[in-house]
C-alpha positions in Angstrom: 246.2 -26.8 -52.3 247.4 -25.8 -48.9 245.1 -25.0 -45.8 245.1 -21.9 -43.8 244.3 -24.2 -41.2 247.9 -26.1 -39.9 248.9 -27.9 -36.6 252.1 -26.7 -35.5 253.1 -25.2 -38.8 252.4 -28.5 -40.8 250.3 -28.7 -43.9 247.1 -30.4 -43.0 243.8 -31.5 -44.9 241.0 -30.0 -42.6 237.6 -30.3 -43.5 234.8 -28.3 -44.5 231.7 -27.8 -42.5 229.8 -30.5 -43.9 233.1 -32.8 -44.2 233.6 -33.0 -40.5 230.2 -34.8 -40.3 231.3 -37.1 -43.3 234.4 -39.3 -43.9 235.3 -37.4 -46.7 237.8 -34.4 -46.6 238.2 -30.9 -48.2 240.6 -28.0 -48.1 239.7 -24.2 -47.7 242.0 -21.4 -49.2 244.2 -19.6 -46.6 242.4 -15.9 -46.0 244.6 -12.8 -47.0 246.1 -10.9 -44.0 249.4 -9.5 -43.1 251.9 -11.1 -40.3 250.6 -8.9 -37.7 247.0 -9.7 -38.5 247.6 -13.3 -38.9 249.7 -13.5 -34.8 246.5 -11.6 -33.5 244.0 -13.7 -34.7 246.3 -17.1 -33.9 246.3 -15.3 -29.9 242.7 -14.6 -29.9 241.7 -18.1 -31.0 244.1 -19.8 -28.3 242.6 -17.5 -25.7 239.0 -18.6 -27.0 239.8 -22.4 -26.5 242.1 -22.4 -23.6 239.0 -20.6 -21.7 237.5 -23.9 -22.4 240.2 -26.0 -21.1 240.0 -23.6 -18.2 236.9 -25.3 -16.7 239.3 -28.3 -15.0 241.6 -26.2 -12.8 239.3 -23.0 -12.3 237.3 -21.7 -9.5 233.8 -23.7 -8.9 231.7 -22.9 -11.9 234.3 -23.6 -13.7 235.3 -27.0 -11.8 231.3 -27.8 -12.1 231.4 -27.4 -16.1 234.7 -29.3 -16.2 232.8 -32.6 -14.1 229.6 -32.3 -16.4 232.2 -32.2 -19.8 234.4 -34.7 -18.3 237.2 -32.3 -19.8 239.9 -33.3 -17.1 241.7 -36.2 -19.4 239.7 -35.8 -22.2 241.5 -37.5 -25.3 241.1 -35.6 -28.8 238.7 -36.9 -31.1 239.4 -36.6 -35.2 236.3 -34.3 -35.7 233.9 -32.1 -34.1 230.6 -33.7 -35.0 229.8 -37.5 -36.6 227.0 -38.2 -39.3 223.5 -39.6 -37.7 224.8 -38.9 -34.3 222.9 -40.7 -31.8 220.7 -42.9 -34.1 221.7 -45.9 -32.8 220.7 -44.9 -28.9 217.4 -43.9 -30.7 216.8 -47.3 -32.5 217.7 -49.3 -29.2 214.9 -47.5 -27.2 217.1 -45.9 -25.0 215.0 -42.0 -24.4 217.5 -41.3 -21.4 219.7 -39.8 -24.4 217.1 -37.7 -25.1 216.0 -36.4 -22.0 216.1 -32.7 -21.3 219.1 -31.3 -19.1 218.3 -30.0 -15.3 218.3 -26.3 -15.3 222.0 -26.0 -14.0 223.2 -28.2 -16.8 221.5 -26.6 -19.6 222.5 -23.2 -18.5 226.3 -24.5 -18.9 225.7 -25.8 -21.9 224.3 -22.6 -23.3 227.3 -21.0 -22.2 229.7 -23.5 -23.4 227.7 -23.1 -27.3 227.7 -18.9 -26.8 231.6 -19.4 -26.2 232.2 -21.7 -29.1 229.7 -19.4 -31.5 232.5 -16.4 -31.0 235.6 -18.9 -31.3 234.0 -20.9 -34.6 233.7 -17.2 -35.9 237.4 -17.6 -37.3 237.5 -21.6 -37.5 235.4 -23.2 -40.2 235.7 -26.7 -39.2 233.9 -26.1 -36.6 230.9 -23.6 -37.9 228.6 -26.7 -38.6 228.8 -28.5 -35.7 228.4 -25.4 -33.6 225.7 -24.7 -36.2 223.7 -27.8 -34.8 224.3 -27.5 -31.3 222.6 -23.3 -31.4 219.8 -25.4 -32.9 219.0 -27.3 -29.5 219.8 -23.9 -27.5 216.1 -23.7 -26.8 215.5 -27.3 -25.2 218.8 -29.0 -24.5 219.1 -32.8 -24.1 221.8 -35.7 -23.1 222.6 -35.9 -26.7 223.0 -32.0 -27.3 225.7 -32.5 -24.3 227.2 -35.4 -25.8 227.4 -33.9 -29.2 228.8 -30.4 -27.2 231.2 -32.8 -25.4 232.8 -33.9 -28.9 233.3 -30.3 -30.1 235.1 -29.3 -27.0 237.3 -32.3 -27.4 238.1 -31.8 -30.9 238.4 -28.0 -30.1 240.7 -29.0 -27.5 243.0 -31.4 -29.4 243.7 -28.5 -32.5 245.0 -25.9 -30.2 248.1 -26.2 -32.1 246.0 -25.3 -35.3 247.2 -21.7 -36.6 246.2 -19.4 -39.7 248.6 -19.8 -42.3 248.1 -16.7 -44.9 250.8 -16.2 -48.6 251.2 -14.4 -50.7 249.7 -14.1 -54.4 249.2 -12.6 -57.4 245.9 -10.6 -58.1 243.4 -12.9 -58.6 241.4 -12.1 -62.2 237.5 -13.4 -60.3 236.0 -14.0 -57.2 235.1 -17.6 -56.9 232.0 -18.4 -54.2 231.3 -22.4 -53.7 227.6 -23.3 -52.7 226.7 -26.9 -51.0 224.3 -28.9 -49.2 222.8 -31.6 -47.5 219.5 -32.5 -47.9 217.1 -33.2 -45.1 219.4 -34.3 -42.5 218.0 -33.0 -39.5 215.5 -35.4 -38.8 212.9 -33.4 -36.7 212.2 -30.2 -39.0 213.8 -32.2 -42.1 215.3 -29.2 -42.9 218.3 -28.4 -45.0 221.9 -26.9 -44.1 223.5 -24.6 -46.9 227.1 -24.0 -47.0 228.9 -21.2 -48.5 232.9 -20.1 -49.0 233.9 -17.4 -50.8 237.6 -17.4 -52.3 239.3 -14.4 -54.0 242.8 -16.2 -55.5 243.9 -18.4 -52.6 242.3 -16.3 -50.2 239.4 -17.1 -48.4 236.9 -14.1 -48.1 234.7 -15.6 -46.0 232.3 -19.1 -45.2 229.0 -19.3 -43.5 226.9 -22.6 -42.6 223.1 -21.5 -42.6 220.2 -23.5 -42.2 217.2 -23.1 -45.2 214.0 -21.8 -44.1 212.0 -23.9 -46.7 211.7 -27.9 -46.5 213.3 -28.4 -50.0 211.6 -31.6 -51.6 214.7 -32.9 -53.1 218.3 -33.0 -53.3 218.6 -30.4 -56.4 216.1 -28.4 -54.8 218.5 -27.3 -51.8 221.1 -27.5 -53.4 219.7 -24.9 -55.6 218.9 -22.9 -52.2 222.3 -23.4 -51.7 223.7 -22.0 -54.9 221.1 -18.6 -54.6 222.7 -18.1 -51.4 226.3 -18.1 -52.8 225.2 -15.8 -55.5 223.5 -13.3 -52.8 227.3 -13.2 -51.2 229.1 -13.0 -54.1 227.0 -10.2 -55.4 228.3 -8.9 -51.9 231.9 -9.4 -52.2 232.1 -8.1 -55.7 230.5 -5.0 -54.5 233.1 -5.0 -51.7 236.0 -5.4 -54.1 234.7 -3.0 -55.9 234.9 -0.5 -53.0 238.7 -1.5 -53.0 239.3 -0.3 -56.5 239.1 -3.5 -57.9 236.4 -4.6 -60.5 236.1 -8.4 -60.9 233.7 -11.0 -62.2 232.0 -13.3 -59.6 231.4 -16.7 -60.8 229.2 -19.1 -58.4 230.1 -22.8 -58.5 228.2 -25.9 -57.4 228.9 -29.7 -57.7 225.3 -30.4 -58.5 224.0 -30.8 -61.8 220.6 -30.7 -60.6 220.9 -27.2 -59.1 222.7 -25.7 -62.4 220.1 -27.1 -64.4 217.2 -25.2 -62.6 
């Protein structure tokens, strides 16, 4: 299963938004577009991430971002976020990590997350990491930086990473995968759903959304998960349908627990 997402024109595995947090891996289906579409949304994304690499050589606000992300030799890191970040610094007593940012600093830091909410618009490996860092827009800490610091570097070792769209035959349903996590945000103890809709090999679209009910078990948001699939496949059948084209929508979930209910 190829992935529309390819360094240098290589097929690649790239993960999911709750597989860059994990050691496991998934693929996405390439999203249909023609040639034209497909070089215009390859620019636009380089032009997103090379502003970011643009805080080491630009003019002082730029160099001052650049010193506080320690962007300069940066090395690339495999992905954007890592399960149970910062636990360890939280075990070991250490409450400098979790310090709020000066002023100055957390200003940059909101600007560096609104810059990477409009890139990770077009890159789903990145939507649940970003996802997390809006989350700790309000009250910033050392460990929001260090977890922004890790995007940016992944961000800035897949520049080479490009759309890769084919072609196919029509597709008979619309197929929309729902997942979660359970509970993983240890302050609200909150849930993250994740949805992907695919038409054929085409990706329609993917979202990472955080539950607004404390689900009391695994199936129970994963199930929270699978109603908001159906809500956007109910959407992207009424879209096809727009398009002249009248197919079935089937929702799919890896838990047992949620199909059950």
């Amino acid at each position: 299963m190829p992935s529309p997402l390819r360094p240098g024109g290589v097929e690649t595995r790239a993960s999911c938004a709750f597989c860059c947090a994990s050691s496991r891996a998934r693929t996405a289906l390439p999203l249909c577009a023609s040639d034209a579409a497909c070089a215009a949304s390859t620019s636009a994304a380089r032009f997103i991430v090379a502003s970011l690499s643009a805080f080491a050589t630009s003019d002082a606000s730029s160099a001052a971002a650049a010193k506080l992300l320690e962007l300069e030799d940066a090395k690339p890191v495999p992905t954007p976020a890592v399960k149970n970040a910062g636990k360890n610094v939280r075990d070991a007593g250490m409450g400098t990590a979790l310090d709020r940012l000066e002023p100055q600093q957390a200003a940059i830091f909101c600007s560096c997350v609104g810059a990477l909410i409009y890139y990770a618009t077009d890159r789903y490996d990145l939507l649940f990491a970003v996802r997390t860092l809006t989350t700790q827009l309000k009250e910033p800490t050392n460990l929001s930086l260090l977890k922004l610091k890790r995007v940016v570097k992944y961000a800035l070792g897949t520049l080479d990473y490009e759309w890769f769209f084919d072609y196919q035959s029509e597709p008979e349903e619309l197929r929309v995968y729902g997942d979660s996590d359970w509970a993983a945000c240890q302050v609200t103890r909150r849930s993250v759903s994740s949805v992907t809709a695919h038409y054929g090999h085409h990706q329609l679209e993917c979202l990472v959304a955080g539950q607004q009910l404390v689900a009391l078990s695994s199936g129970e948001a994963e199930f929270y998960a699978a109603g908001k699939a159906a809500a956007h496949a109910i959407f992207c059948v009424a879209l096809l349908k727009e398009f002249q084209r009248e197919r079935r929508g089937v929702v799919l979930s890896d838990s047992s627990a949620a199909r059950g209910i």
